[in-house]
C-alpha positions as CSV (number, residue, x, y, z in Angstrom):
1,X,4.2,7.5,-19.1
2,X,7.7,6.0,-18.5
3,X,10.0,8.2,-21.0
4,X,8.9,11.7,-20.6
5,X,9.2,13.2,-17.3
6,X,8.3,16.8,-15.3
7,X,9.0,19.2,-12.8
8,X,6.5,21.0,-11.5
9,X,6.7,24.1,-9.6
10,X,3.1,25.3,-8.1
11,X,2.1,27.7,-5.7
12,X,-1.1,28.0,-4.3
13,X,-3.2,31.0,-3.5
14,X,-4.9,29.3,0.0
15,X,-3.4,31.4,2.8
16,X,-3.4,28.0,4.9
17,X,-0.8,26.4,2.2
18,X,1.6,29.7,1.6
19,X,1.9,30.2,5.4
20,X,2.9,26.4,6.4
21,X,6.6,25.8,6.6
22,X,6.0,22.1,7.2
23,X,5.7,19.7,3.4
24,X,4.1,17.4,5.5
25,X,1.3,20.0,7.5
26,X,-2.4,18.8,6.1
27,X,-2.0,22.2,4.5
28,X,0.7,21.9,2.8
29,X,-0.2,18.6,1.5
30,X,-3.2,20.1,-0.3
31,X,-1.4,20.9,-3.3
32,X,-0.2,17.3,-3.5
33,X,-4.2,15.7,-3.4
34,X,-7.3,16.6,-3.7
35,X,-8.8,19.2,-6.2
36,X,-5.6,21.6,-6.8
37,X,-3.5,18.5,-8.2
38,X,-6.3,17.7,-10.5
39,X,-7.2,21.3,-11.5
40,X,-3.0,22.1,-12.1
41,X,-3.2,18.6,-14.4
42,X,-6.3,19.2,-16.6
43,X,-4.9,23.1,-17.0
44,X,-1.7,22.1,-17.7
45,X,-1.7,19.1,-19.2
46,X,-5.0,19.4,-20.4
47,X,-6.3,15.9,-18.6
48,X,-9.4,14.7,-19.0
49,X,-10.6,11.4,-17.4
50,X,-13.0,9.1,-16.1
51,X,-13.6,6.2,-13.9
52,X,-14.5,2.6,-14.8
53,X,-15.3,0.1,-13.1
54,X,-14.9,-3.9,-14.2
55,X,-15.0,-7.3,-12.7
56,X,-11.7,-9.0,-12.2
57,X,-10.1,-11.3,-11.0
58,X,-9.1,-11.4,-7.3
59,X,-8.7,-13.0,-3.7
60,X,-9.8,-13.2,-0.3
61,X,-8.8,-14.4,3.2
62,X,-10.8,-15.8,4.9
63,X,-10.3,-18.3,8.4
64,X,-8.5,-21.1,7.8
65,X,-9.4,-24.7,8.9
66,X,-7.6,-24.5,12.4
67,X,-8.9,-21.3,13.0
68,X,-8.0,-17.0,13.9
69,X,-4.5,-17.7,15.7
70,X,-4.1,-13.6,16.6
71,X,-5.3,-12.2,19.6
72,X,-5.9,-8.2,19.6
73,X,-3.6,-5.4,20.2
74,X,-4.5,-3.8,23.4
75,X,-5.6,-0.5,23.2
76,X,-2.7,1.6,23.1
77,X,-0.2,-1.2,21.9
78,X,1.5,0.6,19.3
79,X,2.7,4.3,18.9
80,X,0.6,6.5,16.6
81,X,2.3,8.0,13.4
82,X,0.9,11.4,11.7
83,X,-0.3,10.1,7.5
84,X,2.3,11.5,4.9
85,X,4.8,13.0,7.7
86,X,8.4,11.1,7.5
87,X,9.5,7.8,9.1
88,X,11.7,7.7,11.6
89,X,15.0,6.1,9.8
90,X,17.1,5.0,13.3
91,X,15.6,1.7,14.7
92,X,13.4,2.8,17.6
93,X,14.3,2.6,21.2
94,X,13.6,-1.1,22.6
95,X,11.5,0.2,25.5
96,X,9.3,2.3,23.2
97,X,6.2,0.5,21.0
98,X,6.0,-0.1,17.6
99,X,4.7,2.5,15.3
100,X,1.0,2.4,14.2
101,X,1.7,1.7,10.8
102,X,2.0,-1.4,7.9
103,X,5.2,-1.7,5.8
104,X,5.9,-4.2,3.0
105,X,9.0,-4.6,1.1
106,X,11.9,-7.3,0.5
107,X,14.7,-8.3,1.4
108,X,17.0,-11.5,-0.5
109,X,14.4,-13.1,-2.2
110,X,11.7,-12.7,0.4
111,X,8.8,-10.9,0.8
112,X,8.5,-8.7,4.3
113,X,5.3,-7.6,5.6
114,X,5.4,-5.8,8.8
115,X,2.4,-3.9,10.8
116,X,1.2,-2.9,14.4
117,X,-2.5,-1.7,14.9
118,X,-3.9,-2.7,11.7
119,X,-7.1,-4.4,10.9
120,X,-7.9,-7.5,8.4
121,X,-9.2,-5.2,5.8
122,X,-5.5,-3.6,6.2
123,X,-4.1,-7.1,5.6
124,X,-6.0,-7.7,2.9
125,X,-5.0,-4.3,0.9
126,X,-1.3,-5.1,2.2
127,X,-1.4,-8.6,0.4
128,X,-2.4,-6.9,-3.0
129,X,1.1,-6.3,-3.6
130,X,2.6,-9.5,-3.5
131,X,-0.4,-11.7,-5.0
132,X,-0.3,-9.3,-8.2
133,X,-4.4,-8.8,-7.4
134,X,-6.5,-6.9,-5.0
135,X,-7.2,-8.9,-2.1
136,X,-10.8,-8.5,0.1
137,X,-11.3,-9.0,3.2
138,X,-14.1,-12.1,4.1
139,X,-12.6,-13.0,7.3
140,X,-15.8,-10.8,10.0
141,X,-13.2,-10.4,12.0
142,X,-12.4,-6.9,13.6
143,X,-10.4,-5.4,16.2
144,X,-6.6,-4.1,15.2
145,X,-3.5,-6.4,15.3
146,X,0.2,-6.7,15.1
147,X,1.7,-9.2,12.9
148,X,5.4,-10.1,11.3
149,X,5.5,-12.5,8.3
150,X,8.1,-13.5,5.8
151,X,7.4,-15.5,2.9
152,X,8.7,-16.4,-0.4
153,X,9.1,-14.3,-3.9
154,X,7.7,-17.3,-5.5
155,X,4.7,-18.7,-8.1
156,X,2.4,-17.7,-5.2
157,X,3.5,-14.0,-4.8
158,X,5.1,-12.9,-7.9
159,X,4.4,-9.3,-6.8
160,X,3.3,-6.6,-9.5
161,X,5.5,-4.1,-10.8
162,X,5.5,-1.8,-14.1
163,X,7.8,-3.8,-17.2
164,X,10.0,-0.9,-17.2
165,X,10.8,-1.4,-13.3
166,X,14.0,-3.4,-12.5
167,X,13.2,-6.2,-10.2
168,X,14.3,-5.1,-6.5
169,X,14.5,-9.3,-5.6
170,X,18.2,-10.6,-4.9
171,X,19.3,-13.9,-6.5
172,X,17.3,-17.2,-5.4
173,X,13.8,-18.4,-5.8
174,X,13.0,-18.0,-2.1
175,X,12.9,-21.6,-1.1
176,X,14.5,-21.1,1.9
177,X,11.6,-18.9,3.2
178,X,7.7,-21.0,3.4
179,X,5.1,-19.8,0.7
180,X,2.7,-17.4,1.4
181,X,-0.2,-19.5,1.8
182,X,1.8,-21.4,4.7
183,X,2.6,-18.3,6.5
184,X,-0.8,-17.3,6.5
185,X,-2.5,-20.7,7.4
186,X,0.1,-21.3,10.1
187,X,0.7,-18.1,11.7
188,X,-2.0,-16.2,11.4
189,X,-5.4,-19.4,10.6
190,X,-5.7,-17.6,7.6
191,X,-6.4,-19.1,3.9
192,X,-6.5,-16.6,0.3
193,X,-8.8,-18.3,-2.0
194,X,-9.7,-17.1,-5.7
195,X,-12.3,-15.0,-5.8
196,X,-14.0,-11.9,-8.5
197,X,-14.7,-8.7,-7.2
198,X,-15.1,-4.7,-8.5
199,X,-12.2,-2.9,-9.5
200,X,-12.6,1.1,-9.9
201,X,-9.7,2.9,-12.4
202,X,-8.9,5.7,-14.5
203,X,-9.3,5.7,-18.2
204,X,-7.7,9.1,-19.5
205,X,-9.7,10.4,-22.5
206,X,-7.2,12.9,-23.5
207,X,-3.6,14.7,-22.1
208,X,-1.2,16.5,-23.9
209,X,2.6,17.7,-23.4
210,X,2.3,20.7,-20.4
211,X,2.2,24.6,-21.6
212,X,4.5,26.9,-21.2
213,X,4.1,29.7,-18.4
């Protein structure tokens, strides 16, 4: 799935989808989800899959010893932001609020986790990316947040990336930054513990090389 790659060029017959100029309209975005990708994939390709699911192995936060140290975005704390339309790429203004939204990335050797009006459960997907395993959320607590952390590309969040992807961390082993596990006990009274849980995937029974218009 790594050596042989596609263009696809679709058009749809929906009136809704031809008639929107915008990639990003719910419309538009159709052709990218949903149904119409998987009917263009099992015509073309001639796809055919299932889901599984399996036990694994996995985390969960849940409060730490000295307790929830986050108190609740107020209602209207952070700006709201449109699903699958484009981020703004200029810092925002300093007067205006933060956008609605989680980001995660890197930067050195450190992990960044960023997010404004998000719940725990949000968290808890977030943190699936670093840990290498899907993270639940055990914590009861709900209500939306905003929360900054930076923490170590270490033994504790080796992150989870395809072999064939270069590694996007800098040179160091990100001692300068604290683990994860004390970012989230002493910022946020949280503690990831290892825990077993469902995990739903795709097995594909069958696909083959496209056909030609």
């Amino acid at each position: 799935m790594y050596s042989d790659y596609y263009t696809i060029d679709a058009k749809s017959s929906d009136p809704a989808v031809v008639a929107s100029d915008d990639p990003y309209s719910p419309a538009a975005r159709k052709l990218l989800t949903g149904t119409m990708l998987v009917a263009l994939l099992e015509d073309r390709f001639q796809l055919r899959m299932h889901r599984e699911t399996e036990q694994i192995p996995m985390f969960s936060i849940v409060v730490g010893g000295s307790g929830f140290k986050l108190q609740p975005m107020q209602e209207g704390g952070c700006t709201p932001h449109e699903p699958g339309t484009p981020l703004p790429r200029d810092p925002l203004p300093p007067d205006r609020k933060p956008l609605c939204i989680s980001r995660i990335g890197w930067q050195a050797s450190h992990w960044i986790l960023d997010a404004a009006g998000q719940s725990m459960t949000n968290l808890a997907y977030m943190l699936g990316m670093p840990t290498g395993r899907p993270v639940l959320d055990k914590t009861g607590i709900t209500g939306q947040y905003v929360f900054h952390i930076v923490f170590a590309h270490d033994q504790n969040a080796p992150g989870k990336f395809p072999k064939e992807m270069p590694s996007s961390f800098g040179p160091g082993d990100g001692t300068d930054a604290p683990t994860l596990p004390t970012v989230l006990e002493q910022q946020l009274g949280l503690t990831l513990v290892p825990d077993t849980g469902p995990h739903e995937y795709v097995e594909i029974d069958a696909v083959a090389r496209p056909l030609i218009n």
